[in-house]
One Martini backbone bead per residue (centre of mass of N, CA, C, O) as a GRO file, in nm:
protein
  198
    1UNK     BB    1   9.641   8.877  11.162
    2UNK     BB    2   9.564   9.157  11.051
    3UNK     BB    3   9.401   9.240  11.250
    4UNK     BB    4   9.587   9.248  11.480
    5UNK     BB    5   9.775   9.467  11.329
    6UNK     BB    6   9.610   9.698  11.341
    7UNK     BB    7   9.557   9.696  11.659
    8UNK     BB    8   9.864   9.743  11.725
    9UNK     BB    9   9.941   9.969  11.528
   10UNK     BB   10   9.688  10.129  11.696
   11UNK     BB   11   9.709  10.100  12.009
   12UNK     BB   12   9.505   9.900  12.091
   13UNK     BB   13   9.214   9.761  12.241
   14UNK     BB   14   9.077   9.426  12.321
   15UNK     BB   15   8.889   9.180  12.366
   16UNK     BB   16   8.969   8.801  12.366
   17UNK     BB   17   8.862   8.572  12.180
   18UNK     BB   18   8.927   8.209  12.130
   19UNK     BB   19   8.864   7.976  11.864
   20UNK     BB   20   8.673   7.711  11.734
   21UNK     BB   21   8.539   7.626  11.431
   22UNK     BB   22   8.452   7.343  11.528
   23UNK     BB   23   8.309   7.528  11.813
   24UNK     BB   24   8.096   7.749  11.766
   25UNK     BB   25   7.996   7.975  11.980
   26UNK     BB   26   7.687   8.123  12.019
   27UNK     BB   27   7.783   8.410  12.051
   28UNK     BB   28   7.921   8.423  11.768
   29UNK     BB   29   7.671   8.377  11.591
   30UNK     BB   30   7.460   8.615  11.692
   31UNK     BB   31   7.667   8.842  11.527
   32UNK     BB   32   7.764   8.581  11.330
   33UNK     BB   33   7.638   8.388  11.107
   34UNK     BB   34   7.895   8.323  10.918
   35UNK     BB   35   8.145   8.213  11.106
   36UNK     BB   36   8.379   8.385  11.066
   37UNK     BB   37   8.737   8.471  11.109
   38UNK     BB   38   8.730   8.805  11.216
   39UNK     BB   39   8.531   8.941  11.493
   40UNK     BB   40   8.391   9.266  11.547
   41UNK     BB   41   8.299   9.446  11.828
   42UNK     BB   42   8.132   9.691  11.955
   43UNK     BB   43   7.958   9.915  12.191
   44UNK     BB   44   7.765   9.970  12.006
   45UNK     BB   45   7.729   9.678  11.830
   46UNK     BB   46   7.870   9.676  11.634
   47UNK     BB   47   7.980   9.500  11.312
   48UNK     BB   48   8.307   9.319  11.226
   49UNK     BB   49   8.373   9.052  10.967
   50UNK     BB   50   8.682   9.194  10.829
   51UNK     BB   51   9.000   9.200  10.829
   52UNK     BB   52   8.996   9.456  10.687
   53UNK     BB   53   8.765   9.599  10.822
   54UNK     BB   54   8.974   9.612  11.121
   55UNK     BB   55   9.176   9.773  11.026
   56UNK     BB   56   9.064  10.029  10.939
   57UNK     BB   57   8.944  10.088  11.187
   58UNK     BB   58   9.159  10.109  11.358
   59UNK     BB   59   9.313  10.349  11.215
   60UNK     BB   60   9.111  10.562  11.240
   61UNK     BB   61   9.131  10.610  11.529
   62UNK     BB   62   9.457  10.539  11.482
   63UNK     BB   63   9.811  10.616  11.322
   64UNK     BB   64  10.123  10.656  11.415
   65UNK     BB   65  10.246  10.507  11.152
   66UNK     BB   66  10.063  10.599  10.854
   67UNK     BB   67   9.929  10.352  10.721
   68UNK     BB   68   9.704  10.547  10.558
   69UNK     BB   69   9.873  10.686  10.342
   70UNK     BB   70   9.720  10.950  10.124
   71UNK     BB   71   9.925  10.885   9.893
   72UNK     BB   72   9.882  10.552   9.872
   73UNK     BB   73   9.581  10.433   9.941
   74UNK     BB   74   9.504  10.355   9.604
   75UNK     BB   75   9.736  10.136   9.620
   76UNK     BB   76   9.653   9.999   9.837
   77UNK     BB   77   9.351   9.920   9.761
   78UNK     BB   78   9.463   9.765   9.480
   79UNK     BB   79   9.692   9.580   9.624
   80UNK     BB   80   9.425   9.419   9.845
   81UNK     BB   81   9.253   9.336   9.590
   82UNK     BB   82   9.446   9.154   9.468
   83UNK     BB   83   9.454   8.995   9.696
   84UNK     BB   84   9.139   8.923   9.776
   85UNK     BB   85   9.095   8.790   9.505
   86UNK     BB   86   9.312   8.679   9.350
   87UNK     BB   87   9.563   8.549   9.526
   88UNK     BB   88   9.360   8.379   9.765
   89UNK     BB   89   9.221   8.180   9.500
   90UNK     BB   90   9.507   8.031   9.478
   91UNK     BB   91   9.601   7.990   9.760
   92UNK     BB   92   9.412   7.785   9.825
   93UNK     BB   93   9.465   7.609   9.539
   94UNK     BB   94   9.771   7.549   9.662
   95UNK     BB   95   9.729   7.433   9.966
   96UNK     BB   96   9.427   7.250   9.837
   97UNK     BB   97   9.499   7.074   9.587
   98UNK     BB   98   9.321   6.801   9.710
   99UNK     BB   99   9.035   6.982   9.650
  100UNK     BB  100   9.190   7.079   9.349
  101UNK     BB  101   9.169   6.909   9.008
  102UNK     BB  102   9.184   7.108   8.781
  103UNK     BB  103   9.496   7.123   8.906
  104UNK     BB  104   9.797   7.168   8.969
  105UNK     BB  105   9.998   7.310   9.232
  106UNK     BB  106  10.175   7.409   8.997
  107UNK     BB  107   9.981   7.607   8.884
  108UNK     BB  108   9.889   7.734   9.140
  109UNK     BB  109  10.164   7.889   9.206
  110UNK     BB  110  10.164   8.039   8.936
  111UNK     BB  111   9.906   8.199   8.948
  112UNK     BB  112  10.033   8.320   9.248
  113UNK     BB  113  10.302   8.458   9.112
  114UNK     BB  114  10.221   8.709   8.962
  115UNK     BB  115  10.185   8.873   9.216
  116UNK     BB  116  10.468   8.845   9.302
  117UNK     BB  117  10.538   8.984   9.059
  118UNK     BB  118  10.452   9.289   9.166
  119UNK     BB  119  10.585   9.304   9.431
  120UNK     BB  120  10.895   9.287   9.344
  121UNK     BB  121  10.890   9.496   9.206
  122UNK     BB  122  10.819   9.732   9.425
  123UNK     BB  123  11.086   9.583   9.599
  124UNK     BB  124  11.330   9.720   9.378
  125UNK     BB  125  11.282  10.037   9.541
  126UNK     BB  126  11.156   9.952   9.817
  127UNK     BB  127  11.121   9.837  10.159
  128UNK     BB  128  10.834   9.866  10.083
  129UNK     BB  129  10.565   9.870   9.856
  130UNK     BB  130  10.530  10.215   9.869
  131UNK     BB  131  10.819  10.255  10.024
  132UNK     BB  132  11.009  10.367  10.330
  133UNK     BB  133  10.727  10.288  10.450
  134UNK     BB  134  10.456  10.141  10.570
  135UNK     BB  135  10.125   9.975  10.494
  136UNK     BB  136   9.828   9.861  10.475
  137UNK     BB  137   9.969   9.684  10.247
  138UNK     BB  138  10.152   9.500  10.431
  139UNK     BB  139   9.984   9.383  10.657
  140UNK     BB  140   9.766   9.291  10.452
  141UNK     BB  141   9.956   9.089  10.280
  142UNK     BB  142  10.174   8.918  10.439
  143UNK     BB  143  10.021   8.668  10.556
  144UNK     BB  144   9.985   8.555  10.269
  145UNK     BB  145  10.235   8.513  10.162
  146UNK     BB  146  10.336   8.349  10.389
  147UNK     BB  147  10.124   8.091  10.343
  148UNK     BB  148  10.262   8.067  10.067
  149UNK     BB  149  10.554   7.963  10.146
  150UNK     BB  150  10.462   7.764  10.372
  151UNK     BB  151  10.363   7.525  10.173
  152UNK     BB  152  10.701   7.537  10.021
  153UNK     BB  153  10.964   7.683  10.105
  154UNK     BB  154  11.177   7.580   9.926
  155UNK     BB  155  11.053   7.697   9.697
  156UNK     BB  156  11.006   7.986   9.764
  157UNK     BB  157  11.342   8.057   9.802
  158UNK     BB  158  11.392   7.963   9.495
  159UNK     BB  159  11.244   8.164   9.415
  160UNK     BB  160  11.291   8.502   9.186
  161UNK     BB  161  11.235   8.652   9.478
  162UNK     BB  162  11.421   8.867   9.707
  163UNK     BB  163  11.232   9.090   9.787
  164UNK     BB  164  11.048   8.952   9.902
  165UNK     BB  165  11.181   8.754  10.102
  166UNK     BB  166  11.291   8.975  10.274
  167UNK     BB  167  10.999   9.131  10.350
  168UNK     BB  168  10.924   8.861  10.512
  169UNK     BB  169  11.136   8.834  10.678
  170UNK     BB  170  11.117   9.084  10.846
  171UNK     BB  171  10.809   9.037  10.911
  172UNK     BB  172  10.835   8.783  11.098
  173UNK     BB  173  11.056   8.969  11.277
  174UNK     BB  174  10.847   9.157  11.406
  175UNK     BB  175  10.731   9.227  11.708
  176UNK     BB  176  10.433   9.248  11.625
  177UNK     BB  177  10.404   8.952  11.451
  178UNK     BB  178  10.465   8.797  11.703
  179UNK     BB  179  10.228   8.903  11.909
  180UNK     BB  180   9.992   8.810  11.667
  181UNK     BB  181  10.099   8.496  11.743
  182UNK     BB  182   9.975   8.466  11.972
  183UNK     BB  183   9.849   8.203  12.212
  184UNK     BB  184   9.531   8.155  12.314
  185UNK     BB  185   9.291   8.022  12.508
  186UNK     BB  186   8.993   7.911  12.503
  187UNK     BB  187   8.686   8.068  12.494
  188UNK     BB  188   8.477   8.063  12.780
  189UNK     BB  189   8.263   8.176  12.987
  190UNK     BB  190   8.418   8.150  13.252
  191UNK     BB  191   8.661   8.333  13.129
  192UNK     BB  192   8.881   8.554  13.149
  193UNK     BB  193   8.923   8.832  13.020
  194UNK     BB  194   9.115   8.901  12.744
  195UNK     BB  195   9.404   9.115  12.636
  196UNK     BB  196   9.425   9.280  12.333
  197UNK     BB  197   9.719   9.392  12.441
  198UNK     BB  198   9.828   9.309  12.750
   0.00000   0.00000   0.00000
């Protein structure tokens, strides 16, 4: 979602395969073995393989909304940071508590919590993480939060973070994230080439 929303933001286009991981196309394993996704191909043949780094690249390009913006862009990779490290590792072993018996559920929600409360504080001042308008921390972080409130509603609604739930409120119904959200068919050989954003 977030390689999508860098995309979106970024004004750009790219041809879209869309796969399933459980029958990964020999031509994707050729450009990326690690086999995740999204890989992002380049003209020039360079490979992107991290959704954070084709927001970056794509925001790179072009950058209307200056999602890049260089007076918080420390903070934002620093908060970005701890989301791709510590908060992803709870929210994983939240998801799947029945393969990770090392806790219960609710511990696991509980140490993804911390992050959480990182977050409300900051968004306790400005409408957005770092101010009054979005940043690559809103957009990068926004996906993974969702996934965490997704495990279970009604907890995380009840859950004492008021200004967080209203910014994934807001990022849910942007429509931007509405358009990343758009299914696509399975990529086959003989497909017709997909554009996103068409």
């Amino acid at each position: 979602m977030r390689a999508r929303l860098g995309i979106l933001f970024a004004e750009l286009q790219v041809e879209l395969r869309e796969i399933a991981l459980k029958n990964k196309p020999s031509q994707m394993l050729a450009i990326s073995p690690k086999g995740t996704v999204p890989v992002l191909q380049l003209v020039d043949g360079v490979v992107i393989e991290e959704s954070r780094d084709i927001m970056v690249w794509a925001l790179e390009q072009t950058d209307p909304q200056g999602l890049l913006n260089a007076a918080v862009l420390h903070q934002s990779n620093t908060l970005l940071d701890q989301n791709d490290n510590e908060f992803k590792h709870w929210l994983d072993r939240y998801k799947y508590a029945d393969r990770h018996i090392e806790m219960t559920q609710t511990e696991y929600r509980q140490r993804g919590e911390e992050f959480l409360q990182v977050l409300e504080e900051l968004l306790t001042k400005n409408s957005y993480l770092l101010g009054d308008s979005p940043t690559i921390a809103d957009i990068g972080i926004m996906p993974f939060v969702r996934q965490f409130a997704h495990v279970d509603r009604d907890v995380f609604y009840s859950l004492p973070y008021p200004n967080l739930q209203r910014w994934l409120q807001h990022w849910l119904q942007q429509p931007l994230f509405l358009q990343a959200m758009t299914k696509f068919p399975l990529w086959q050989e003989e497909s017709d080439i997909v554009v996103f954003p068409s």
